[in-house]
C-alpha positions in Angstrom: -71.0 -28.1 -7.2 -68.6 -28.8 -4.5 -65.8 -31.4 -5.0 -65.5 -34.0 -2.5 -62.5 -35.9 -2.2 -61.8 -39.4 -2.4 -63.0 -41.7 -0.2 -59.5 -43.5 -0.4 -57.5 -40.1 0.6 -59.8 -39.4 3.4 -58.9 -42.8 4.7 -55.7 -43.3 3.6 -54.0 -39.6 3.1 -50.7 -41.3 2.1 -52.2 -42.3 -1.1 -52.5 -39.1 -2.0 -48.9 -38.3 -1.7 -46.5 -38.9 -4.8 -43.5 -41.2 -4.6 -41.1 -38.5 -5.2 -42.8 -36.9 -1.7 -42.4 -39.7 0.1 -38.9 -40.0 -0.8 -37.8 -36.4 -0.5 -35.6 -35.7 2.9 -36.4 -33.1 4.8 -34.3 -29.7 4.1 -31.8 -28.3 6.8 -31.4 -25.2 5.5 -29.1 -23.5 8.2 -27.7 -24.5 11.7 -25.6 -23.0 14.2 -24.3 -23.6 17.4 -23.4 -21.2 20.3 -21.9 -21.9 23.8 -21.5 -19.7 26.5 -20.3 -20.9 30.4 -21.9 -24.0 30.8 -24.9 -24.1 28.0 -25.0 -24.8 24.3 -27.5 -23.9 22.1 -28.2 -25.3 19.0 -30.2 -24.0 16.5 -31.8 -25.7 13.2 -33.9 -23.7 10.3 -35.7 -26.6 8.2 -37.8 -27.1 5.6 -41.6 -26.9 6.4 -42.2 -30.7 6.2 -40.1 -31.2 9.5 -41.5 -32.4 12.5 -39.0 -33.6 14.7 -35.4 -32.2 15.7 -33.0 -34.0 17.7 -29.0 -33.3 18.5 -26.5 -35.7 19.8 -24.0 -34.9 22.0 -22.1 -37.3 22.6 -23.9 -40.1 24.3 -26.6 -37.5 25.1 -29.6 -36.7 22.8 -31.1 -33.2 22.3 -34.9 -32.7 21.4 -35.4 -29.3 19.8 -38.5 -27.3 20.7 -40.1 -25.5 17.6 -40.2 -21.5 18.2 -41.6 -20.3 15.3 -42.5 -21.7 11.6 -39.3 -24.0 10.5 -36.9 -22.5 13.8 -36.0 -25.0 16.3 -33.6 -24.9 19.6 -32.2 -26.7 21.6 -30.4 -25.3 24.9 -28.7 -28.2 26.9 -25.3 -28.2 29.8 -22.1 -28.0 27.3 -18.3 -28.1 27.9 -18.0 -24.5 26.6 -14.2 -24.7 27.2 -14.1 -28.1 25.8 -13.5 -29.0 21.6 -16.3 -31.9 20.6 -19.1 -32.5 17.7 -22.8 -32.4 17.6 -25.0 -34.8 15.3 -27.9 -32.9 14.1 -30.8 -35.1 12.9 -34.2 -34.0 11.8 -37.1 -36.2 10.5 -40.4 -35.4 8.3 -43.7 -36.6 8.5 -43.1 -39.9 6.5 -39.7 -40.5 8.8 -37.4 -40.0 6.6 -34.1 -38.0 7.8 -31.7 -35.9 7.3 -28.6 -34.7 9.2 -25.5 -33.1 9.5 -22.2 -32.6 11.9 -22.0 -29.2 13.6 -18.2 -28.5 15.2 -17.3 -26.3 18.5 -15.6 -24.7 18.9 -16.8 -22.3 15.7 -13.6 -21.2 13.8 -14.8 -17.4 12.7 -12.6 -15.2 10.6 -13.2 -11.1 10.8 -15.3 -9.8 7.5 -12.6 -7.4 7.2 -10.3 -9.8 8.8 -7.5 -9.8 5.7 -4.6 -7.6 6.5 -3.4 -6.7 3.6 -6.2 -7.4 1.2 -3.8 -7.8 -1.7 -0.3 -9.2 -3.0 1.0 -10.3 -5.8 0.8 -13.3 -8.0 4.4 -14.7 -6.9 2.5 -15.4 -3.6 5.2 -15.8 -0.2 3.8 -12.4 1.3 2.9 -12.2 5.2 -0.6 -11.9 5.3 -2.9 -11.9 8.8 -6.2 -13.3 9.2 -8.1 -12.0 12.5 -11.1 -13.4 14.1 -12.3 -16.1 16.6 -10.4 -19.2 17.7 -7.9 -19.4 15.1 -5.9 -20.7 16.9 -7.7 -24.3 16.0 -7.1 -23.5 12.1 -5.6 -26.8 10.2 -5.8 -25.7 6.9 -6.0 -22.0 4.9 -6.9 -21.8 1.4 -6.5 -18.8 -1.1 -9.1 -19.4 -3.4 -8.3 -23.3 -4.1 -4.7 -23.2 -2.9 -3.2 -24.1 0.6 -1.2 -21.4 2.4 1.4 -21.7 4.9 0.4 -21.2 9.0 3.4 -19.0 10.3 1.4 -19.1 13.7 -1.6 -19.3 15.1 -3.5 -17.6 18.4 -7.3 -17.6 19.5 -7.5 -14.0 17.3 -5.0 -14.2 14.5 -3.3 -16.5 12.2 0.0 -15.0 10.2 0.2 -17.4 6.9 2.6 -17.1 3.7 0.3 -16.6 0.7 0.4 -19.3 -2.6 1.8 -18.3 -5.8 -2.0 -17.9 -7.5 -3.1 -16.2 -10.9 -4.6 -12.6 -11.1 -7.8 -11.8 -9.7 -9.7 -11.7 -6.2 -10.3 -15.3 -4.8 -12.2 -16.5 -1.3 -10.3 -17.0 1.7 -11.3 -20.0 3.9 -10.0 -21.5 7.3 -10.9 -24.9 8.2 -10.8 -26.0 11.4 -12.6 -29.1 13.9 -14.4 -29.8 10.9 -15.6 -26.1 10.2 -15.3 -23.9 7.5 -15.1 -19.9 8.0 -15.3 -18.5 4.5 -14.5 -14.8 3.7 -15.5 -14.3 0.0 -13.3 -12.3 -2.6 -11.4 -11.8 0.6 -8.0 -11.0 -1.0 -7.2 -9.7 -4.6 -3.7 -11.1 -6.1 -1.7 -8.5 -8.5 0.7 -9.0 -11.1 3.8 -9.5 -10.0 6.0 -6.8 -10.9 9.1 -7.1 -9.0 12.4 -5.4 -10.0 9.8 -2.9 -11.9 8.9 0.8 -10.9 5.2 1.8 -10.9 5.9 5.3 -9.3 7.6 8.0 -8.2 8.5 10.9 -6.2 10.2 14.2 -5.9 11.1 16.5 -2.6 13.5 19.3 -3.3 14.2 21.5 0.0 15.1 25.0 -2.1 17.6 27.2 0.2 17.7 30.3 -1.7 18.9 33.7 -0.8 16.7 36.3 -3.1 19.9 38.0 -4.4 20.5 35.8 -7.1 17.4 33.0 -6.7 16.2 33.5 -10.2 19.5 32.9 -12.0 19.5 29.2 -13.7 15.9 28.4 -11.8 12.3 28.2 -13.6 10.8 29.7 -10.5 11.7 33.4 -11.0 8.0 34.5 -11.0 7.0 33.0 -7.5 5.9 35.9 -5.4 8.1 34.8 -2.0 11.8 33.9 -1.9 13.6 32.2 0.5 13.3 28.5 1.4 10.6 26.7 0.1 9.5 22.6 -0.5 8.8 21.5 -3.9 6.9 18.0 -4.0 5.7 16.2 -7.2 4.4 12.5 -7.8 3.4 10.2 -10.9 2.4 6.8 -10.7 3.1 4.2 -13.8 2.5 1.3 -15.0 5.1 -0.9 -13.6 8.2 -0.6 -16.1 11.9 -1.3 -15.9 13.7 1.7 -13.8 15.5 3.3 -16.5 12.4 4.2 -18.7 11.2 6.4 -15.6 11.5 9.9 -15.4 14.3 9.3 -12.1 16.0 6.5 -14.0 16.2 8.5 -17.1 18.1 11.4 -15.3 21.9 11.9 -15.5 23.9 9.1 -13.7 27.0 10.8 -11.5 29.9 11.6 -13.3 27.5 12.5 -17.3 27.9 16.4 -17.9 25.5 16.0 -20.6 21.7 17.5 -19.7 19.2 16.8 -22.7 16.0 17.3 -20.2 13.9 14.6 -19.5 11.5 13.2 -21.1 8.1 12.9 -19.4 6.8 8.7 -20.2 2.6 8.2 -19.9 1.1 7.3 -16.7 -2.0 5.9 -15.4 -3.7 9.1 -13.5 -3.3 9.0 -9.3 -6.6 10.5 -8.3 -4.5 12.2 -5.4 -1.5 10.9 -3.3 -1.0 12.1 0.3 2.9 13.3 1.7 2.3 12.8 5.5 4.6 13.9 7.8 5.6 15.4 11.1 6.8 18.7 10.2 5.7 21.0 9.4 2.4 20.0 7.9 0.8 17.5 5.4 0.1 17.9 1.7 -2.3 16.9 -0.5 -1.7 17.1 -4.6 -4.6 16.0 -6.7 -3.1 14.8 -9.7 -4.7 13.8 -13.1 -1.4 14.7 -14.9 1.9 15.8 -13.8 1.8 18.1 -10.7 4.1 20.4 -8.6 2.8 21.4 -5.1 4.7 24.5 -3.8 4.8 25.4 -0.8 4.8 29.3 -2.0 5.7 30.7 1.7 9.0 30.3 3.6 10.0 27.6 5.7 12.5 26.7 8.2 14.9 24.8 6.8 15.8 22.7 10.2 12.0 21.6 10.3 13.1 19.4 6.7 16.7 18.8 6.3 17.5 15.1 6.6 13.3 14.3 7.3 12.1 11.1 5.9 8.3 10.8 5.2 5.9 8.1 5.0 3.9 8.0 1.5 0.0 7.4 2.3 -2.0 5.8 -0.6 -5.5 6.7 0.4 -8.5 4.6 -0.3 -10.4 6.2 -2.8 -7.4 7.0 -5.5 -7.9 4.8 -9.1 -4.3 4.1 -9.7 -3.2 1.9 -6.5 -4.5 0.0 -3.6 -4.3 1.6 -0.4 -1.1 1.1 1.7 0.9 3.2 3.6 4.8 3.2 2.7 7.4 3.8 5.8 10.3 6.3 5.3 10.3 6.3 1.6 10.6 9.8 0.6 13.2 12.1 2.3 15.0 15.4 1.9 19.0 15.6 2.5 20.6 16.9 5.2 23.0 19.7 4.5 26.5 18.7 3.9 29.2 20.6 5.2 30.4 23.0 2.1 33.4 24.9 1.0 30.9 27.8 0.4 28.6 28.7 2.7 25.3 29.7 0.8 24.4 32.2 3.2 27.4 34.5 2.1 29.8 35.8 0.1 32.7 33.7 -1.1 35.5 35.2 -3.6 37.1 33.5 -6.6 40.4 35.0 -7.7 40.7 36.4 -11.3 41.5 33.4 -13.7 41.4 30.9 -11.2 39.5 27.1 -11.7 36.3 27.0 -9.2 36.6 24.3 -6.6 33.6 23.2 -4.9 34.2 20.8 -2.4 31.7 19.2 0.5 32.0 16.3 3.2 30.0 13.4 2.6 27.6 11.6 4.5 26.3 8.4 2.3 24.4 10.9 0.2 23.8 9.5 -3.9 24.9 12.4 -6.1 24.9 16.0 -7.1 23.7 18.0 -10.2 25.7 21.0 -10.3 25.5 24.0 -12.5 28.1 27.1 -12.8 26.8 30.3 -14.5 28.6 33.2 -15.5 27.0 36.2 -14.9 27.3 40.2 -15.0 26.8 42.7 -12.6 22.6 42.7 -13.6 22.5 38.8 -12.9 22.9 37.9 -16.4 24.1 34.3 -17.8 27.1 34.6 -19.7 27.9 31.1 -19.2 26.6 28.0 -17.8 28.4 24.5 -17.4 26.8 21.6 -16.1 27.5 18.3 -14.5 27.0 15.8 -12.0 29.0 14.1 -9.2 29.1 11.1 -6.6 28.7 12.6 -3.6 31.9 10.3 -2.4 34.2 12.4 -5.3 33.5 15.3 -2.1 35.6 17.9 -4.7 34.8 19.1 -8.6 36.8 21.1 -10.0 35.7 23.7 -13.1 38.2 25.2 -15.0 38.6 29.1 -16.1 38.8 28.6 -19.5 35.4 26.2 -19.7 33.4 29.5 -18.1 35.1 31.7 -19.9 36.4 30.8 -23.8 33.1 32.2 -24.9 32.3 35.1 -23.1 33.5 39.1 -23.1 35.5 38.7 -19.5 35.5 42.4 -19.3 31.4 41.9 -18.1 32.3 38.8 -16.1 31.4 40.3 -12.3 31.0 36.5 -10.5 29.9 33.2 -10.4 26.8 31.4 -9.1 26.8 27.7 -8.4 23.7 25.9 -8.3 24.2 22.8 -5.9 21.3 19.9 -6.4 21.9 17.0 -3.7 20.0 14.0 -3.9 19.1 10.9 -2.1 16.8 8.1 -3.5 14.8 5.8 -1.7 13.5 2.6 -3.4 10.2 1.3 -1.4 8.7 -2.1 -2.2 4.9 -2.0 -3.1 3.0 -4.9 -0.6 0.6 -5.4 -3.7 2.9 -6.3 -6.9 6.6 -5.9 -5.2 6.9 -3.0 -7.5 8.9 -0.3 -5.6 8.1 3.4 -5.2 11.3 5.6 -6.3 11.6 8.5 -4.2 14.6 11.0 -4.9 14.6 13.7 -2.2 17.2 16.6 -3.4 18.8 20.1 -1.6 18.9 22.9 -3.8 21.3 25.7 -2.8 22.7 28.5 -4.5 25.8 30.1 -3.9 27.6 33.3 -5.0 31.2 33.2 -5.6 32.5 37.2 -6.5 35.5 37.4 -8.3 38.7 39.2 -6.7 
């Protein structure tokens, strides 16, 4: 049997409607507003009991046309150039309303509009936010804390972060009312200043194959002559002198007990960019040399500086690029020149003096050997590279040895110059130590 309705709904359909439905304002469930030379449009996606859109600008009203189920627009003449507020209203079938303010111009930050992404805890750090007149911004928040406006142009704004706990927050810019929200925009790091979270070793090797192998741990490498050497570890962040740099002999110690290699979190791979002569990539899950197992022209790395690239898809950092933070010495001007011969006379002390040029110290090593390139002997010690003169006496080479095999000496020269390099994410710094290795041959007369 078919159900009829009720007389009383038929004439009356609003007693068929609860109260709650009478009550309910209609739902605005998105707007926007565009302007472009002289026309704004306005657009409003409601809730399907709408039947009735108007906008208000300023002492002019709007009415929206419907364009398709719960779309409306409205296109009217705007001041495009201009800075003013529009008064959306909308209305339902049983009038009631509901409204809200829609600002131009439209503050709009960049999705990827964050530059960097990250920084630490202690907050202070330059950041830039790009997108679309900024230049109105009023307020910038880091998650729920204000940040200081350096400046502010119709693309970017440059703002000093807030001090704000651990963890990725949203980053918002208000402006005329607006709100542009960029969600889990920037990620805040502990703040590790004063602490080392990596490091990294250059050594620029300028051998000459007569005597390379005496003293070195490289004796099995197929090609002599120069060669680069480049190794890097990351940490987590820890005090300086716990690292495997910090832990090495300070200028001045002549006692060498080797270092001791401290756990670190595994880099994925690192990237050594530079001009000349090439780039390098070490993949790293543990400690790693890179050789460079072919000669190389010495004048195309003696006194270079490199930038360290941190590429985007390693596990141990964020990616940042750090400028001229790993470098390899220039040569200092020597007493012995490497690339010959230089006599000691019979029972004599060794001096080994250089000029200085604001390097930070020098490992030196002086073996006794035979006529086959034996050690006899070794003594060891470091420098400043301000004392610019060592002196080694006879009788520390020789009190041990049979003098009658002693044929010459071999000193093996380690420069070095360290770079420290601030993180941008945690203010840790990256410790490069960039060192020249010669040997030299000193014949005895």
């Amino acid at each position: 049997m078919m159900k009829r309705s009720s007389p009383l709904c038929l004439a009356m359909l609003v007693a068929c409607v609860s109260q709650e439905q009478l009550e309910q304002e209609p739902e605005i469930l998105d707007v926007s507003v565009d302007c472009l030379g002289d026309e704004a449009e306005v657009t409003a996606i409601v809730g399907d009991d709408v039947v009735n859109v108007t906008a208000v600008y300023e002492d002019t009203t709007w009415f929206a046309v419907e364009q398709s189920p719960n779309k409306w627009e409205a296109e009217e003449a705007a001041d495009c150039e201009g800075t003013w507020e529009i008064e959306l209203t909308v209305v339902n079938a049983f009038a009631r309303t509901s409204s809200t303010t829609l600002y131009w111009p439209v503050v709009e930050p960049d999705t990827d509009g964050v530059e960097p992404p990250y920084g630490t805890t202690a907050g202070g750090q330059e950041v830039v936010i790009s997108g679309d007149d900024l230049e109105l911004a009023e307020v910038v928040l880091f998650g729920s804390e204000v940040a200081t406006i350096l400046s502010a142009t119709e693309e970017g704004l440059v703002v000093l972060t807030p001090a704000h706990e651990a963890g990725s927050v949203d980053v918002s810019v208000e402006a005329t009312g607006n709100v542009g929200v960029l969600e889990q925009a920037f990620t805040y790091h502990q703040d590790a200043e004063g602490l080392s979270s990596s490091f990294g070793l250059l050594t620029l090797y300028l051998y000459d194959p007569a005597w390379f192998s005496i003293g070195s741990g490289y004796d099995q490498l197929e090609t002599y002559g120069p060669f680069v050497d480049v190794g890097m570890a990351f940490l987590e962040p820890t005090e300086p002198a716990n690292t495997y740099i910090g832990a090495m002999p300070e200028p001045g110690s002549c006692v060498w007990d080797g270092y001791e290699f401290l756990p670190w979190a595994p880099s994925s791979y690192v990237l050594i960019w530079n001009q000349v002569p090439e780039s390098y990539v070490l993949t790293t899950d543990d400690w790693v040399y890179s050789m460079v197992l072919e000669d190389v022209n010495p004048d195309d790395w003696l006194g270079q500086v490199f930038d360290v690239e941190i590429p985007v898809d390693n596990e141990a950092l964020p990616a940042q690029t750090l400028q001229q933070t790993a470098s390899i010495p220039s040569q200092p001007i020597m007493s012995a020149d490497w690339q010959s011969l230089n006599p000691v006379a019979w029972g004599a002390d060794i001096e080994l003096s250089w000029t200085d040029y604001g390097l930070d110290g020098l490992e030196y090593t002086v073996y006794a050997i035979n006529s086959n390139h034996d050690v006899l002997s070794e003594y060891y010690c470091t420098a400043a590279a301000s004392d610019e003169l060592v002196i080694v006496s006879w009788d520390e080479l020789t009190g041990t040895i049979d003098t009658n095999q002693l044929a010459a000496f071999v000193v093996h020269w380690r420069f070095w110059e360290d770079t420290r390099t601030e993180f941008v994410h945690d203010r840790s710094h990256f410790w490069g130590r960039g060192f020249l290795d010669i040997y030299t041959r000193h014949p005895l007369q």
